[in-house]
C-alpha positions in Angstrom: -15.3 -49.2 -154.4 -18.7 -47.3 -153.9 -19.9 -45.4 -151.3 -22.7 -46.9 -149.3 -26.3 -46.3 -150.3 -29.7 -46.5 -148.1 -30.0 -50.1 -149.5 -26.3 -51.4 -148.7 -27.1 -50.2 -144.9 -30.2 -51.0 -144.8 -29.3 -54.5 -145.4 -26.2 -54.5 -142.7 -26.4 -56.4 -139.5 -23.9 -55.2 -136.7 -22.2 -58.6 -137.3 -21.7 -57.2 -140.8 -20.8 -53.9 -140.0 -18.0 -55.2 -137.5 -16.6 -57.7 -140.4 -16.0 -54.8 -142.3 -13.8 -53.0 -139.8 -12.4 -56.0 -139.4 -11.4 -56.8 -142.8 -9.9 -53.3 -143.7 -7.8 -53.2 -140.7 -6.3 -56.4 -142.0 -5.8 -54.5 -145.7 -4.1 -52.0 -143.8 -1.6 -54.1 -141.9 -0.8 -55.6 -145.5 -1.1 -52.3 -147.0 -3.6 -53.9 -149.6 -6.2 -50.7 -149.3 -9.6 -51.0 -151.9 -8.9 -48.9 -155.0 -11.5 -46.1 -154.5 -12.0 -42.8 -156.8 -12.8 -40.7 -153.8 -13.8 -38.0 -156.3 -16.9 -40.3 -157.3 -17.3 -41.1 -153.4 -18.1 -37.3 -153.4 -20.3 -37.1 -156.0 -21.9 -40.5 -155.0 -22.7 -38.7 -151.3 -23.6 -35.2 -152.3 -27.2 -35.7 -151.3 -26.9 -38.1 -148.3 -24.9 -40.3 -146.4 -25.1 -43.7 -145.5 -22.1 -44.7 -142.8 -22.7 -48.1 -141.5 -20.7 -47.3 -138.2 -20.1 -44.7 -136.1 -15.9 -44.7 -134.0 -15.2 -42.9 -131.2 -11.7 -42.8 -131.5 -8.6 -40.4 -129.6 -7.3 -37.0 -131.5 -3.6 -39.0 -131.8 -2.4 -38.0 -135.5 -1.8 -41.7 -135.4 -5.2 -43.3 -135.3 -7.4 -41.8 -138.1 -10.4 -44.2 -138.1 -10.6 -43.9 -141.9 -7.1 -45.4 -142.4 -6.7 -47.8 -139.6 -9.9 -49.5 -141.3 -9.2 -48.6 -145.1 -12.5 -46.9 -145.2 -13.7 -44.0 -147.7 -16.0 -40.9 -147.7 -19.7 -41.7 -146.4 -18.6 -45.2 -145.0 -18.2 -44.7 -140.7 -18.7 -41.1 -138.6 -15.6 -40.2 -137.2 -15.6 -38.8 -133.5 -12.3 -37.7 -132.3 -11.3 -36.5 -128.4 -8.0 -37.1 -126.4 -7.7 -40.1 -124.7 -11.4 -41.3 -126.3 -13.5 -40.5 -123.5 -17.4 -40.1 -123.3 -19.1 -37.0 -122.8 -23.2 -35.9 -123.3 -22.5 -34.5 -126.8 -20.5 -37.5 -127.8 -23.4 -39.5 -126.5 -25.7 -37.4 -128.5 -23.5 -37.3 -131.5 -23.9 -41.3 -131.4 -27.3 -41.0 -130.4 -28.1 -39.1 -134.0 -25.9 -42.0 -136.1 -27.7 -44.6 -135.1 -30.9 -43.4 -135.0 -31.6 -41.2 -136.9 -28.8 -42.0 -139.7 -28.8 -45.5 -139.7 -25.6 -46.7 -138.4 -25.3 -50.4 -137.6 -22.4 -50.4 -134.8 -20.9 -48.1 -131.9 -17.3 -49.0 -132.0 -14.8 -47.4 -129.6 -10.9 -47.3 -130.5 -8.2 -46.8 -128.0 -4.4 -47.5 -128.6 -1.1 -48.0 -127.6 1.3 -45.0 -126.2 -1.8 -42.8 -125.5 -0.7 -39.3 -124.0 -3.9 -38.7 -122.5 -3.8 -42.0 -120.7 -0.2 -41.0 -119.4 -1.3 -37.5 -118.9 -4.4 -38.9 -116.6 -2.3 -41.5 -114.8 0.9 -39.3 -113.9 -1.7 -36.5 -112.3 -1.3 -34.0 -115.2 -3.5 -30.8 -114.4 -3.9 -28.1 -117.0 -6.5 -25.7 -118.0 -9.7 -27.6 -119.5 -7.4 -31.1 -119.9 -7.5 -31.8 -116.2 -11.5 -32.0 -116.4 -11.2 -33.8 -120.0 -8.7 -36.3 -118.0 -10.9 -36.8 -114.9 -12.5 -38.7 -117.1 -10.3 -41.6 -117.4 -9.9 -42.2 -113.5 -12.5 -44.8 -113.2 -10.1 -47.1 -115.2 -7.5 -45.9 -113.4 -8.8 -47.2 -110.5 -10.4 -50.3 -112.0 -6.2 -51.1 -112.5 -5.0 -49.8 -109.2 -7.7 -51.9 -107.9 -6.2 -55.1 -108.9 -3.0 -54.3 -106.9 -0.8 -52.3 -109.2 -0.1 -49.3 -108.0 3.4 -48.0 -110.0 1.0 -45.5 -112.2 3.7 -43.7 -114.0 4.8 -47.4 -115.5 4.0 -48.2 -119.2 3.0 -51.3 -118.0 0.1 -49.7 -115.9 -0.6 -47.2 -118.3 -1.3 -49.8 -121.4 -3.5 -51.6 -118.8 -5.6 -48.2 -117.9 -5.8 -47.7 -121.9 -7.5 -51.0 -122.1 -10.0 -50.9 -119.2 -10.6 -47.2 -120.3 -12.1 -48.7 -123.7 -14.3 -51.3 -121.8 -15.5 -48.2 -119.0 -16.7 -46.2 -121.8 -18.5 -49.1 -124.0 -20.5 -49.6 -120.6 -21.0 -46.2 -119.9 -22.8 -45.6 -123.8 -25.2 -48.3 -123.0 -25.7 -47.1 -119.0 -26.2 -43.2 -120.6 -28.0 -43.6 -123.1 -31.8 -44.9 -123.2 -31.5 -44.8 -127.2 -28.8 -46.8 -127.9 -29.7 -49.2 -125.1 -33.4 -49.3 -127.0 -32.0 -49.7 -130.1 -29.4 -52.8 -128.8 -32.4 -54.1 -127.4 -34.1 -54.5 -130.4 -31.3 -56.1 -132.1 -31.1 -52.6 -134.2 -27.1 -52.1 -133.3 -24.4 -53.9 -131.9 -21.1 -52.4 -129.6 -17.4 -53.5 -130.2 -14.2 -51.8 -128.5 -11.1 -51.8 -130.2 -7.2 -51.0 -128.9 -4.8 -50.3 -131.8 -1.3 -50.6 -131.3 0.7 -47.3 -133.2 3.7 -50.1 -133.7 2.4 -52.7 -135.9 -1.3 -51.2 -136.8 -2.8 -53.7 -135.9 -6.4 -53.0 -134.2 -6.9 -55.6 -130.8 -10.8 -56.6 -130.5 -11.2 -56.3 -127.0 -15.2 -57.0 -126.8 -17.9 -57.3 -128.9 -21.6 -57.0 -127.9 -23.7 -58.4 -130.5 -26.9 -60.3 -130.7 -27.1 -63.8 -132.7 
């Protein structure tokens, strides 16, 4: 398989761009990935690049974007912090893929048996991590909100790993007059994912995309 080109994501709609996510996570469940001569994919992207999306993902060893979606080099930016939160560079990092690089879709990727989600919910507090995990209490309280209060439970702690996803989709499009401009226009579209480290499959928790 080729690497993109201008034209190829040029002609993407965020529908498009989500479909292809979608469609190598299920190769990778069935362990059916594209032949690709990622030696050519370098050659192919010495001058540019062309990534249709752009993944905010957690630094787990588990959940490399690139794999989980069977993706190859110049397809999707790659942006990796614990426990997949949001910060102003992150914002700006997306900011510069879609704008300026042409990206068709802002996904964000959370998953199962998340250390930074168990760090956040037991109270952890250590050097720069506790300001890194601060970060994840307003899905912490979105949960506790509904009534559950046993925090240290794996059951609570999946449920904080899902609303986290959701709290930082909204937050992108609250933060960032760009993207929100760009969504506007029809220009990108927003999808949240959870992958579960057991099975590898990838969970499509919401999609915001215009018709």
């Amino acid at each position: 398989m080729k690497a993109h080109t201008l034209e190829t994501q040029s002609s993407l709609t965020p529908y498009k761009a989500l479909q292809f996510l979608k469609e190598g996570n299920k190769r990778f469940m069935n362990n059916l990935k594209v032949n690709r001569n990622l030696l050519e994919q370098v050659n192919d992207t010495k001058n540019g690049q062309w990534p249709f999306a752009i993944i905010l993902s957690c630094i787990d060893s588990r959940t490399s974007a690139e794999l989980i979606f069977d993706q190859g080099l110049g397809d999707v930016f790659s942006v990796r912090i614990a426990g997949n939160i949001l910060n102003d560079d992150i914002i700006g990092s997306m900011e510069f893929a879609c704008k300026v690089a042409g990206s068709k879709l802002v996904m964000v990727l959370g998953h199962s048996k998340c250390g930074a989600i168990k760090g956040a919910c037991s109270g952890v507090e250590l050097g720069n991590l506790t300001g890194l995990l601060a970060k994840i209490k307003p899905a912490i309280n979105e949960v506790s909100v509904q009534g559950k209060t046993e925090k240290t439970s794996p059951e609570f702690v999946e449920e904080v790993a899902h609303f986290n996803v959701i709290h930082v989709m909204d937050e992108i499009l609250n933060r960032s007059a760009v993207l929100r401009e760009m969504f506007d226009n029809g220009e990108i579209g927003f999808a949240g994912g959870y992958y579960d480290v057991e099975t590898g499959e990838v969970e499509f928790l919401k999609e915001i995309l215009h018709d």
